[in-house]
C-alpha positions in Angstrom: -4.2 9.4 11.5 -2.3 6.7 10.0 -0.5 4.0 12.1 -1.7 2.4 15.4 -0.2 0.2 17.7 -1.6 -1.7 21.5 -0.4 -2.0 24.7 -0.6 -5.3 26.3 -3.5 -5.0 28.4 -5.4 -3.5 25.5 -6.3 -0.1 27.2 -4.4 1.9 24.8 -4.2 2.3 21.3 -0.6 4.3 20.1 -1.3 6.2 16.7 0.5 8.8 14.1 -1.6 12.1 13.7 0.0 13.5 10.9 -0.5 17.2 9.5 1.2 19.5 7.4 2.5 22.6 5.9 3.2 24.5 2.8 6.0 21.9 2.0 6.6 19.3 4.8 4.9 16.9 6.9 4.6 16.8 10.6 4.1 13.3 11.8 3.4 13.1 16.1 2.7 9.5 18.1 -0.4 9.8 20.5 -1.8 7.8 23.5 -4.9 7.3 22.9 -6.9 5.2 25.8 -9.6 2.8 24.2 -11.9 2.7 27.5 -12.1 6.4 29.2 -10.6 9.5 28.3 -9.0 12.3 26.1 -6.1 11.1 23.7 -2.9 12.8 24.4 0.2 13.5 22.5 3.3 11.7 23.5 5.9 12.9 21.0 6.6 16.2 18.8 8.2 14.7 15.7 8.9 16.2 13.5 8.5 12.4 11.6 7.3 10.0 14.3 6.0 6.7 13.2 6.0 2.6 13.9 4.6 2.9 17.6 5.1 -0.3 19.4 4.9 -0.5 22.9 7.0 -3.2 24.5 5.8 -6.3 26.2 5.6 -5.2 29.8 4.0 -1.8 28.3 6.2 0.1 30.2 8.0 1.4 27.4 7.4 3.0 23.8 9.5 2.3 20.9 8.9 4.5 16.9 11.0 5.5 14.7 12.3 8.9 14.0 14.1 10.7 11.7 15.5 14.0 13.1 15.4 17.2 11.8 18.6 18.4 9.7 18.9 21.4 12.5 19.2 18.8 15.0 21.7 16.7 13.0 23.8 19.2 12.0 26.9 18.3 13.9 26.4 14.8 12.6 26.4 15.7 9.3 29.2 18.1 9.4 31.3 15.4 10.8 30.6 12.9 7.9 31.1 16.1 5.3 27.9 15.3 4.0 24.4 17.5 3.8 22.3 14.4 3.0 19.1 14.0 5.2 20.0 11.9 8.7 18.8 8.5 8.7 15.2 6.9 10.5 16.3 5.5 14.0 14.4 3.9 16.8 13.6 5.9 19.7 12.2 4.6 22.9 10.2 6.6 25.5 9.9 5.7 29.0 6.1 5.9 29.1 5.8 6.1 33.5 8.0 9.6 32.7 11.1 10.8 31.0 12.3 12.0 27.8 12.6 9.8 24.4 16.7 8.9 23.7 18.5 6.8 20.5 18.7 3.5 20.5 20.0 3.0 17.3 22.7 4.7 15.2 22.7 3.0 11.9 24.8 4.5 8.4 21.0 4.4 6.6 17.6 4.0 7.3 16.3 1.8 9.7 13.3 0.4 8.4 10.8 -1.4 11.2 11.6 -3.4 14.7 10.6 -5.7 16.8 10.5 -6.4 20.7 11.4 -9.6 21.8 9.4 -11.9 23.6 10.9 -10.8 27.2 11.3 -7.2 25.9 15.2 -7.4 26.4 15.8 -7.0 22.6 14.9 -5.2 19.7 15.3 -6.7 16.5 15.7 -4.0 13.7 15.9 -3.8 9.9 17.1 -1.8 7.1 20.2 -1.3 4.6 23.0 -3.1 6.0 26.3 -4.0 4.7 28.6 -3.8 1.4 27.5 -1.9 -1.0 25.9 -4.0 -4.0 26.7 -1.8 -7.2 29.3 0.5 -6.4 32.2 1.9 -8.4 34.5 4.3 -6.2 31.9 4.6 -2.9 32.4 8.0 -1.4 31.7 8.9 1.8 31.3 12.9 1.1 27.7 12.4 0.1 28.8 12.9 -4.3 27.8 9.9 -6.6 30.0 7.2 -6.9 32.4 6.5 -10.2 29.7 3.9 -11.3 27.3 1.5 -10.9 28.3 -2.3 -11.7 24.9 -3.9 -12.6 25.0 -7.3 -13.0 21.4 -8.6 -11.9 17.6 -6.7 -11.8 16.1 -5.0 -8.8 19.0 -2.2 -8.5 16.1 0.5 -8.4 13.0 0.9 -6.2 10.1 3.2 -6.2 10.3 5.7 -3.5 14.0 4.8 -3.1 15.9 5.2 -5.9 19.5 3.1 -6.3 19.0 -0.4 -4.3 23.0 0.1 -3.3 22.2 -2.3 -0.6 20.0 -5.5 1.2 17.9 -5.1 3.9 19.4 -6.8 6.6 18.5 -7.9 10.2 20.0 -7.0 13.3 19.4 -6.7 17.0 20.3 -4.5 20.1 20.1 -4.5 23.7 17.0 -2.3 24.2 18.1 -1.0 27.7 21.2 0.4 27.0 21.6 0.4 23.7 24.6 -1.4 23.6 26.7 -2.2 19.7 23.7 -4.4 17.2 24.9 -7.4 16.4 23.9 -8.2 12.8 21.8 -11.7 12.4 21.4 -11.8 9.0 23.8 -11.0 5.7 24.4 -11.7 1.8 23.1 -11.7 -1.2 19.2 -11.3 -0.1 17.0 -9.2 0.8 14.6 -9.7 4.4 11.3 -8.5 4.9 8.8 -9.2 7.7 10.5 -10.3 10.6 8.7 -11.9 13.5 10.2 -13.4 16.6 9.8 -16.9 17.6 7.9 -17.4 21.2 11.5 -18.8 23.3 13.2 -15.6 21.8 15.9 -17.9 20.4 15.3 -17.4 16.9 13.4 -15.2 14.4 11.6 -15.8 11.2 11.0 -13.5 7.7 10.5 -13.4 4.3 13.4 -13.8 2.0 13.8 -14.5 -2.1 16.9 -16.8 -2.7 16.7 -18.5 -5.6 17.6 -17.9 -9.0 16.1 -14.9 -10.8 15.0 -13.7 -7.3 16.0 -10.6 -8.9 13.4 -10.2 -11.3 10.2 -12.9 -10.8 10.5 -13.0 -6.6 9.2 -16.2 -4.6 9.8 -15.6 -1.2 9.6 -18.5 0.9 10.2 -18.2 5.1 13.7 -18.6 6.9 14.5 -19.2 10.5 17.8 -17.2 11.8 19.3 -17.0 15.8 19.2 -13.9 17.6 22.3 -14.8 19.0 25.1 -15.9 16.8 28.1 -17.4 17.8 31.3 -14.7 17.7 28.8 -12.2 16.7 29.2 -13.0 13.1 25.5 -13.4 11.1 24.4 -17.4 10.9 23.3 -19.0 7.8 19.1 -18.7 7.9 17.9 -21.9 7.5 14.5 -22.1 5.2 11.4 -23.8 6.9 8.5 -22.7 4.7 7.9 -22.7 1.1 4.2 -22.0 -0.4 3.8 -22.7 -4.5 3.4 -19.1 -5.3 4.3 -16.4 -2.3 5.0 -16.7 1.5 5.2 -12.9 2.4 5.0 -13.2 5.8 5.0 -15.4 9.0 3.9 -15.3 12.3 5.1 -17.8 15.2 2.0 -19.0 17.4 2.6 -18.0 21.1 3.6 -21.8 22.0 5.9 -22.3 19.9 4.3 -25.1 17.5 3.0 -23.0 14.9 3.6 -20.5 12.1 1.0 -18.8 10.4 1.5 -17.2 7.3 0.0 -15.0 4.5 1.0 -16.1 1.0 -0.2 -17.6 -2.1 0.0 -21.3 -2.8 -0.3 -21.7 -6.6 2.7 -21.6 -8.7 3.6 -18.1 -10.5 1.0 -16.4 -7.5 -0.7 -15.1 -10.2 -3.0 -12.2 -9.9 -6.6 -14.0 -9.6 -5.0 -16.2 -6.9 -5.7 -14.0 -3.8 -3.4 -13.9 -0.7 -4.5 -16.5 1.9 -3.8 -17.3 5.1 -2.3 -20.9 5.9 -0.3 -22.8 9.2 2.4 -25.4 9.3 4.7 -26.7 12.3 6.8 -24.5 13.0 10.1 -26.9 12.4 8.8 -27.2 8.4 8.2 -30.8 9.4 4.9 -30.7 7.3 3.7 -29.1 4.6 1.4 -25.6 5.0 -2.4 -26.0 5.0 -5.1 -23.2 4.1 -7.3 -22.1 7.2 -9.6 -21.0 4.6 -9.9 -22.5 1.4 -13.1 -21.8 0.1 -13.0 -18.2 1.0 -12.0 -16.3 -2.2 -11.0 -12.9 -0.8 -7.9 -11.4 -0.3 -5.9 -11.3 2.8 -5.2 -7.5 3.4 -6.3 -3.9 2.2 -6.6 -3.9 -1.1 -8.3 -0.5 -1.7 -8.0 2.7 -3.4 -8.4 5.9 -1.3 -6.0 8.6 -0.1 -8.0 8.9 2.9 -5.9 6.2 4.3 -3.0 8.4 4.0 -0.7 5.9 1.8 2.5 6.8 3.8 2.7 3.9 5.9 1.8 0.3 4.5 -1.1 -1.7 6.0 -0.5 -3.5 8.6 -3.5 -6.5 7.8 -1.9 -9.0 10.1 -2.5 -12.3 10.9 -2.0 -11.9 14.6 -2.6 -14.5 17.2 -5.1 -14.1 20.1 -6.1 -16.7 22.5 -9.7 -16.7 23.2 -12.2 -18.8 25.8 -12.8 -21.2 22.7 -8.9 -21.7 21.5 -6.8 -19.6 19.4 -7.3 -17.7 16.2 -5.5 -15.7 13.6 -7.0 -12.4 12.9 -6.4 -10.4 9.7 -7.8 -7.8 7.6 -9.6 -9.4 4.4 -11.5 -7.3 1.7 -14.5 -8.1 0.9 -17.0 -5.8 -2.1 -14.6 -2.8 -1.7 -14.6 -3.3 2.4 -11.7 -4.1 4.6 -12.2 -5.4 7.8 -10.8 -7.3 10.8 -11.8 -11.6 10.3 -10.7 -13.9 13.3 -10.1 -17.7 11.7 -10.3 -19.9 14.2 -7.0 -22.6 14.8 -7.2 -26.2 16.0 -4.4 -25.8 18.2 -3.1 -29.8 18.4 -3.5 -30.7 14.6 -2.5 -27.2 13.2 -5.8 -26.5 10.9 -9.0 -24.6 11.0 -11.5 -24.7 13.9 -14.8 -23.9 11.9 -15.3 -21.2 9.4 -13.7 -17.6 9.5 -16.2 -14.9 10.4 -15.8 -10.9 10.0 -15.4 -9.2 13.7 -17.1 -6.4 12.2 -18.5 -5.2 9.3 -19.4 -1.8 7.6 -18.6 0.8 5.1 -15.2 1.0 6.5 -12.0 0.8 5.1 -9.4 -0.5 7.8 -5.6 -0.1 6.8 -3.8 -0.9 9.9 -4.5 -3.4 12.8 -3.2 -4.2 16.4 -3.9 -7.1 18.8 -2.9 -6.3 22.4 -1.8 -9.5 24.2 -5.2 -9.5 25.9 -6.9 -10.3 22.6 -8.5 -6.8 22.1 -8.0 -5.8 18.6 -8.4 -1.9 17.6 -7.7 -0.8 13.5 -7.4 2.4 12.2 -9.5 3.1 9.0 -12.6 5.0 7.8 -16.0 4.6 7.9 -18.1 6.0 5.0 -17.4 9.2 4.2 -15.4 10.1 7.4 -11.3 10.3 7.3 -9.4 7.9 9.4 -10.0 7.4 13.1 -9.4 4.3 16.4 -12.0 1.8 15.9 -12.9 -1.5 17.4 -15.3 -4.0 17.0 -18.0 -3.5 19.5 -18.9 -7.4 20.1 -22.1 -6.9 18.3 -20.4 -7.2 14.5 -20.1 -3.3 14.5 -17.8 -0.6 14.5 -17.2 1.6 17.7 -15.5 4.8 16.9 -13.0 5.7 19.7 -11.6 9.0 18.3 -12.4 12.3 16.7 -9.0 13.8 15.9 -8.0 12.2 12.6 -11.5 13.5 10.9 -12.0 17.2 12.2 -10.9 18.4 9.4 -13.8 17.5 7.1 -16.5 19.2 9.5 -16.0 22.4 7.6 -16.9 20.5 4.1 -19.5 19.5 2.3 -18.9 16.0 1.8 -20.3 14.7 -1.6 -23.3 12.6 -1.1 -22.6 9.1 -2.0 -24.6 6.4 -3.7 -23.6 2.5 -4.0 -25.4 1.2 -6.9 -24.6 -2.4 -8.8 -25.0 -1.7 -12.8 -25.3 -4.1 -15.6 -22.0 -5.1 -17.3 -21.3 -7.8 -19.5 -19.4 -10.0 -17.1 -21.7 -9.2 -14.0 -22.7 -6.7 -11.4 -20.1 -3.6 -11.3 -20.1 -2.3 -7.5 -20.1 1.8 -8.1 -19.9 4.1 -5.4 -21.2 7.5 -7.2 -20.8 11.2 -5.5 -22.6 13.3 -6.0 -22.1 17.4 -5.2 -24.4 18.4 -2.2 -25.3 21.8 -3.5 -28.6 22.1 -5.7 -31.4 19.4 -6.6 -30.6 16.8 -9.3 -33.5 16.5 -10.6 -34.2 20.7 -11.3 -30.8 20.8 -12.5 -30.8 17.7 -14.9 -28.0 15.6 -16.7 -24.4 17.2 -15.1 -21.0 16.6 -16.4 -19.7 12.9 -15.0 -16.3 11.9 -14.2 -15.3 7.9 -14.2 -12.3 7.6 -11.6 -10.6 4.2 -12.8 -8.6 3.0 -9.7 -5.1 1.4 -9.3 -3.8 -2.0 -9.2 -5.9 -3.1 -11.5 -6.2 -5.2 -7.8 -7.5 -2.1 -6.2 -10.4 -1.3 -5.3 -12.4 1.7 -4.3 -14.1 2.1 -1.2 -16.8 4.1 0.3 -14.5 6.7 1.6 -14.7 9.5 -1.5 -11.1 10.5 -2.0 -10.1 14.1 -1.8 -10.0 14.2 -5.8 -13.3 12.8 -5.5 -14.6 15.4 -2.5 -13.0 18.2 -4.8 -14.7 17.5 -8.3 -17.8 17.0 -6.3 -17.7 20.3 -4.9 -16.8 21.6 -8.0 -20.4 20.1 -9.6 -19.1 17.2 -11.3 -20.8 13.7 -11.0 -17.9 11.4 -9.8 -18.4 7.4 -10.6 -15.6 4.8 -8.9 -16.3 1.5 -10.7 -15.1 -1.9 -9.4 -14.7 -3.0 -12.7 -13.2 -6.5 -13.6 -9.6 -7.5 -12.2 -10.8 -5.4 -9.0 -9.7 -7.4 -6.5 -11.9 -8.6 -3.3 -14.6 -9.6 -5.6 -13.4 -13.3 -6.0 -11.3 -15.2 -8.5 -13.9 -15.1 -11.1 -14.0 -11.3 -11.5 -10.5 -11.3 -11.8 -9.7 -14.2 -14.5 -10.6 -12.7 -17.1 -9.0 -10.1 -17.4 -5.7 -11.1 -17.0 -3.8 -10.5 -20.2 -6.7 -8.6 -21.8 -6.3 -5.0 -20.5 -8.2 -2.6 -22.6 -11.0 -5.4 -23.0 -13.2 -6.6 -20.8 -12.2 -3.7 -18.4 -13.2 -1.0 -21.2 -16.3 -3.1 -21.8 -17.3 -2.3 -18.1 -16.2 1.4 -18.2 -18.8 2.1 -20.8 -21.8 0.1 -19.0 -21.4 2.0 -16.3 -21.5 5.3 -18.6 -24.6 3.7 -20.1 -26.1 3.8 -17.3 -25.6 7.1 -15.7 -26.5 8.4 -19.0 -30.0 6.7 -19.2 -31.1 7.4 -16.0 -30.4 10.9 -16.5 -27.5 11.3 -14.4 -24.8 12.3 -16.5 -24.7 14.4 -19.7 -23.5 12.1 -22.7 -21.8 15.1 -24.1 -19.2 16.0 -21.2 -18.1 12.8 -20.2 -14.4 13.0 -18.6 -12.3 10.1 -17.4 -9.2 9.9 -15.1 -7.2 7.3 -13.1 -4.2 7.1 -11.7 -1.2 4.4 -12.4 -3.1 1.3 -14.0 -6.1 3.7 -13.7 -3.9 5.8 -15.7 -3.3 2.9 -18.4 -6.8 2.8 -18.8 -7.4 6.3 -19.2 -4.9 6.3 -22.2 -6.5 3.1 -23.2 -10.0 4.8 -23.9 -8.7 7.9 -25.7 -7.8 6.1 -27.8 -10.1 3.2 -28.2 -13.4 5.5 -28.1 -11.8 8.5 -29.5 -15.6 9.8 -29.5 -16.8 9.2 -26.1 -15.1 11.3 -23.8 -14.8 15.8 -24.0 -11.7 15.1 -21.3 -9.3 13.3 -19.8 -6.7 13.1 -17.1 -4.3 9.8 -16.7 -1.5 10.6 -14.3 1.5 7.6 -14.2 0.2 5.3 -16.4 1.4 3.4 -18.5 1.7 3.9 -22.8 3.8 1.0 -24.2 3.9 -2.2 -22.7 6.7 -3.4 -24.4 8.3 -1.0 -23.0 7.8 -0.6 -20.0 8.3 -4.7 -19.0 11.7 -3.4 -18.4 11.4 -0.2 -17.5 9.2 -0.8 -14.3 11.5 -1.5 -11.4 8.9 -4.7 -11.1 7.8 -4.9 -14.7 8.8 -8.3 -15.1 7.2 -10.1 -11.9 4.3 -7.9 -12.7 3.9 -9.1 -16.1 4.0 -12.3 -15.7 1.8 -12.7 -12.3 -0.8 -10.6 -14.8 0.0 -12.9 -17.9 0.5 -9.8 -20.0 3.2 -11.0 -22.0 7.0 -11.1 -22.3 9.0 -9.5 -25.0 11.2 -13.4 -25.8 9.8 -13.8 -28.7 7.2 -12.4 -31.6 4.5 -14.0 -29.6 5.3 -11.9 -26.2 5.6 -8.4 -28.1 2.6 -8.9 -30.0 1.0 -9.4 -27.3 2.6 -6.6 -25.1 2.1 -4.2 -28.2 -1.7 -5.7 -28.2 -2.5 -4.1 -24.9 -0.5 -0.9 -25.3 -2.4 3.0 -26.0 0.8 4.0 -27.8 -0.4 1.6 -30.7 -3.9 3.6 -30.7 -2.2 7.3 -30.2 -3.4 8.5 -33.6 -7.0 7.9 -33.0 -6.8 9.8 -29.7 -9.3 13.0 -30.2 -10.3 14.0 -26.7 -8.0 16.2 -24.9 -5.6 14.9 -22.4 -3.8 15.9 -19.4 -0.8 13.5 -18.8 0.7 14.4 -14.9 3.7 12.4 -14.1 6.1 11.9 -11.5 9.5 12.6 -12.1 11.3 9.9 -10.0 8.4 7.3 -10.3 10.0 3.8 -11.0 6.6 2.0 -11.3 5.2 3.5 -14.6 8.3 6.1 -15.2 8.2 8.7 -17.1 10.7 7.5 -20.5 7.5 5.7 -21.0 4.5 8.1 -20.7 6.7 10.5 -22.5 6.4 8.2 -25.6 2.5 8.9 -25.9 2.9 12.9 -25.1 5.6 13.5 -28.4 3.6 11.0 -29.9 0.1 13.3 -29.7 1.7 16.4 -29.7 3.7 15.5 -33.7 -0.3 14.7 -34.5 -1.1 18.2 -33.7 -3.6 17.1 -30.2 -4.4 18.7 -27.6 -2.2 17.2 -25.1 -0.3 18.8 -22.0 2.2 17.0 -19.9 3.2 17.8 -16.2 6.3 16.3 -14.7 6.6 16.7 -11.1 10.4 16.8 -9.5 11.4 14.4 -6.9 7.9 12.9 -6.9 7.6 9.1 -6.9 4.4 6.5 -8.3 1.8 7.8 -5.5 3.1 11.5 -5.2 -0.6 12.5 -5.6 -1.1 11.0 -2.2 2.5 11.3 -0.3 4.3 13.9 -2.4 5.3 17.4 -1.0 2.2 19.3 -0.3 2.7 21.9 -2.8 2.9 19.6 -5.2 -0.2 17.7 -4.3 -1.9 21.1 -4.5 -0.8 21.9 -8.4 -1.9 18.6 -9.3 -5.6 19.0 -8.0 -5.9 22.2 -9.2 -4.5 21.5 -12.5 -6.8 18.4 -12.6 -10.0 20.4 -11.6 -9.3 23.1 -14.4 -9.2 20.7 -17.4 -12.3 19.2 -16.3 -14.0 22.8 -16.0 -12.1 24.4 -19.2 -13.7 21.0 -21.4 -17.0 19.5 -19.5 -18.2 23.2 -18.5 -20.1 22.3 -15.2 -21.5 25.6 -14.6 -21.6 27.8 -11.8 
C-alpha cells in the first residue's frame, strides 16, 4: 500500500495496493471505506496510481500507464516501440468503466481538480525540446545534445529534453488541453486557487536556477486569452526555498512549506509559513520555535519509495478556526500536526500539536473536505496500512491488506535504546533475530545500517534488509547519528562539511556499546548503508581499516571532488551541505578532505560495492574510482553494477534485481562475520 487519497465527505479513503512478479509490478486503486466495511478494488492496473476523487465525489481520477499490448496500435502508428506515456483516467464511481482523458506526447506527471470539479489541471513534459540536435520521431537518439546550462539529466529519468509544464482540460469530455504555462522553467506543485481563476506552483527562474535552485511561488490563469500560455506572475519568495503552496479555501491566504534562510541550508529544516495571497506582505512562520522538519524524512523501504510523500499542509476548517495540517518528523517518527491559523491577521492561533502519535512512520496524507484526515504509513514493525487519528492522540488502524504479507515471518524483535556519543544521545532502533536466547547464545555478529540523506532517518519499521539479516542471526543496529534530520538544528550543525567526522565518531559509540554490553561480537563487526550511508561505509574502511571483518556500501559516494559535478544535483547539494566547491585550492582541499578515495590504501576489510547502472545521484564513473583503485592494491573488493537501475533501485528497481542484491548482501555478511547456524 502506497498512495491514498479522500473523498469529500471523508467516508472513504482511495489507495494503491501494489504487488508483484518475477520482473514487473502490478499497481491496483482500491476503495477503502474509513467507517464500515470490506475495502474493495476499483481498478486492475496494470500501473494505477495518484487517486483523487473529484469534488462532488462522484468521480475518480489516477493515472495510468497502459500496457504495451494495449498500446500497440498506438505505437505502431508513431513507428516507435518505446513504452506509452502515464495518462489520467477517470472512473465514474456510481457505475461505469474508466476512459482517457488525456493524450499527451510524454508522461503526465500529477493533476488537479478544480474547485467546481469542471477542470483538471495536469503536468508533465511539455513543449520544444531543450537539447536537441536532429529530434526524431522513430524512437532512435537524436544527432546531439546542445548543452548549454546544468540540470539536462535526472535520476530516474535520464535526458531532461524538456520542462514540466502546466496545462488544463475539460474533465467531462475531455476536450483539446489548453497549456497555462511555458519557457524556460520548470513547474512543480500546482494548487488551485479557491475562485478557480488562477493556480499557483513552484518554479526556479532566476539565474543559475540550473544548478543552486530557489524556487519561489508564481500565480498563472487557468484561462488564457487565445489559448496561448500567460506570463506567471511571482507572488511569493522565502530566503531559502518555497517548494510548495497551498491557497486557503477563502481566498486570502497561501500557506507554504519552504525554508526562509538564505542558501536553505541543510540544518535549516522545512517550515511551514502564510502570507496574503496577492504577495502584498511578506510570509510569516506558523511555527518558529518548532525545530522539526516539515515532511517524512525517514529511511525505510516499507514505505514502498515509488511514490513521493505526500506531507501536506492542507487546510481544514474546524469548530475553533482553520488549521494547516502536515506531516512533521519528530525522533525518527512521522506524523500528522494540525497548526492552528488566525484567519483575519494571517498568523498562528496557539501552538502546533501532533494529531497523533506513535511508532509510525506516515508517508502520505489526505484531508477530505469535512476535515477528516486519514495517512498511510506503518506502525512499528508492521508494513504500510489506512490509519487515522482516533481523537484520543492515537492511531486507528483501518486496514489489513497492505501487511498480510509479513504474518508468515518472524519479524526481528526490536529495541529503541539512546547510547552515549560524543555530541549527545544517538536514537538506535536495534533488531534483533527472534530465534534462540541471547543470553545462552552470547556476543552475535552485528551489522550497523548507516541510512540515507545524511537527512534521513530511520524509523521503527525494520526494513526488509534489516528483517532478512535478522533472520539470518545477525544483530542489526540503525543509528540516528548526527546530520539525521528530525532531531533539531543542533544535531545537524555540526556536521555539515565534516562528513567522515563527527558522524564516524558516533558510528563507533554505538559499536562501543553493543560490544560492552555483550551484544555484539567485537570480532565480526560488518557495516553497510546505502547512498550517503554508502559514503559512510567507504568512509570507515578506510578510516578504521581494523574495526570492521565486512562491509557493503551500495551508491555511495568515493571522490567528492568528483562527484560535485557528476551528481545530477551535486552542486545545490554541496553547497546547502557546505561541503565545498572545487573554485579554487580551498574548495578541492576541502572536497578531497572528506573523500574515501583519499583513504583507499588503508582499506583492509573486505568490501562489496553494489551500484546502479543508471543512477545519476552517486553514479557509477565515481564509485568505480574506489573499486580499480582497491582492486590495483590487491583487496578484496567486488563490484556489482546493476542495468537500468537508478539511485533507490534497492527499493523500486525490477524485482529480480532487488532479489540479487539481498542475496548477494546476505552472503558477504555470512562468508566474513560467520553467524552460525
Amino acid at each position: 500500500m502506497e498512495e491514498i487519497g479522500i473523498a469529500p465527505d471523508g467516508g472513504t479513503a482511495f489507495v494503491v495496493r501494489r504487488s508483484t512478479d518475477e520482473l514487473e509490478y502490478h499497481q491496483e486503486i482500491w476503495a477503502v471505506p474509513l467507517d464500515s466495511g470490506e475495502p474493495r478494488r476499483l481498478t486492475g492496473g496494470p500501473t494505477d496510481t495518484f487517486p483523487r476523487p473529484s469534488p462532488d465525489g462522484h468521480s475518480l481520477a489516477f493515472l495510468r500507464k497502459r500496457a504495451h499490448a494495449e498500446a500497440a496500435g498506438e505505437q505502431a502508428r508513431h513507428g516507435t516501440d518505446d513504452k506509452p506515456p502515464t495518462q489520467v483516467w477517470v472512473l465514474p464511481l456510481e457505475g461505469g468503466e474508466a476512459w482517457q482523458l488525456t493524450h499527451e506526447e510524454h508522461d503526465v506527471s500529477g493533476f488537479a481538480w478544480s474547485p467546481d470539479g469542471a477542470r483538471i489541471a495536469f503536468w508533465g513534459w511539455r513543449g520544444p525540446a531543450r537539447f536537441l540536435v536532429g529530434k526524431r520521431d522513430d524512437g532512435k537518439e537524436p544527432t546531439a545534445r546542445r548543452i548549454t546550462v546544468g540540470g539536462w539529466r535526472v535520476d530516474e529519468i535520464g535526458h531532461a529534453d524538456h520542462h514540466t509544464h502546466l496545462s488544463v482540460i475539460d474533465a467531462a469530455d475531455g476536450a483539446t488541453a489548453v497549456a497555462l504555462t511555458g519557457g524556460d522553467f520548470g513547474v512543480a506543485n500546482p494548487a488551485w486557487d479557491a475562485d478557480g481563476r488562477s493556480l499557483v506552483f513552484s518554479a526556479a527562474r532566476h539565474e543559475l536556477a540550473d544548478l543552486y535552485p530557489r524556487p519561489s511561488i508564481w500565480r498563472v490563469t487557468s484561462a488564457p486569452a487565445r489559448g496561448a500560455p500567460a506570463a506567471p506572475v511571482e507572488v511569493l519568495r522565502l530566503r531559502g526555498v518555497a517548494e510548495h503552496a497551498v491557497p486557503s479555501p477563502d481566498g486570502r491566504w497561501l500557506a507554504v512549506a519552504g525554508v526562509d534562510e538564505d542558501g536553505a541550508p541543510d540544518n535549516a529544516e522545512p517550515g511551514l509559513f502564510i502570507a496574503p495571497a496577492d504577495g502584498s506582505a511578506p510570509a510569516v512562520p506558523l511555527a518558529a520555535d518548532l525545530d522539526l522538519p516539515i515532511g517524512a524524512w525517514l529511511d525505510t523501504d516499507l514505505n514502498g519509495w515509488m511514490s513521493s510523500p505526500s506531507s501536506g499542509p492542507f487546510w481544514r476548517n474546524t469548530e475553533s478556526g482553520p488549521e494547516l495540517v502536515a506531516l512533521v518528523t519528530r525522533r525518527g517518527r512521522s506524523d500528522p500536526w494540525a497548526f492552528p491559523v488566525e484567519a483575519t491577521a494571517g498568523r498562528a492561533r496557539g501552538a502546533p500539536r501532533p494529531l497523533a502519535e506513535g511508532d509510525a512512520a506516515c508517508w502520505q496524507m489526505a484531508v477530505a473536505a469535512s476535515g477528516r484526515v486519514a495517512v498511510v504509513g506503518t506502525l512499528g514493525s508492521r508494513a504500510m496500512e489506512v490509519m487515522e487519528p482516533d481523537g484520543t492522540g492515537a492511531y486507528h488502524t483501518v486496514t489489513s491488506i497492505g501487511s498480510t504479507w509479513q504474518e508468515s515471518l518472524a519479524l526481528p524483535r526490536m529495541d529503541n535504546r539512546l547510547i552515549d556519543g560524543p555530541g549527545g544521545a544517538i536514537e538506535t532502533w536495534i533488531a534483533h533475530p527472534r530465534q534462540g536466547d541471547a543470553a545462552a547464545s552470547g556476543p552475535r555478529p552485528l551489522v550497523v545500517n548507516i541510512h540515507g540523506g545524511p537527512l534521513g532517518g530511520w524509523a521503527p519499521t525494520p526494513s526488509l534488509e534489516v528483517q532478512m539479516l535478522a533472520s539470518a542471526g545477525f544483530v542489526v543496529a540503525l543509528p540516528n547519528i548526527r546530520g539525521s534530520a528530525a532531531y533539531g538544528r543542533d544535531w545537524i550543525t555540526p556536521h555539515m562539511g565534516h562528513w567522515g567526522e563527527v558522524d564516524a565518531a558516533d558510528i563507533l559509540a554505538v559499536i562501543d556499546a553493543l560490544i560492552a554490553d555483550g551484544t555484539a561480537d567485537a570480532s565480526r563487526i560488518g557495516i553497510l548503508g546505502l547512498s550517503y550511508g554508502g559514503f559512510l561505509v567507504n568512509w570507515m574502511v578506510g578510516a578504521y581499516p581494523d574495526r570492521f571483518a565486512a562491509a557493503v556500501s551500495e551508491n555511495g559516494v568515493s571522490n567528492q571532488v568528483a562527484v560535485w559535478a557528476l551528481s545530477w544535483n551535486g552542486p545545490d547539494y554541496n553547497r546547502r551541505a557546505r561541503l565545498g566547491e572545487p573554485f579554487d585550492e580551498t574548495g578541492v582541499g576541502a572536497l578531497w578532505r572528506q573523500s574515501p578515495l583519499r583513504l583507499a590504501a588503508r582499506v583492509r576489510t573486505p568490501l562489496l560495492m553494489l551500484q546502479g547502472e543508471a543512477d545519476l545521484v552517486c553514479p557509477p564513473s565515481d564509485n568505480e574510482q574506489l573499486f580499480l583503485v582497491l582492486r590495483a592494491l590487491g583487496r578484496t573488493v567486488e563490484y556489482v553494477l546493476y542495468p537500468e537501475s537508478s539511485h533507490v533501485y534497492a527499493v523500486t528497481g525490477r524485482p529480480d534485481r532487488r532479489r540479487d542484491r539481498h542475496t548477494r548482501m546476505l552472503e558477504w555478511f555470512r562468508r566474513y562475520l560467520k553467524p552460525g547456524s
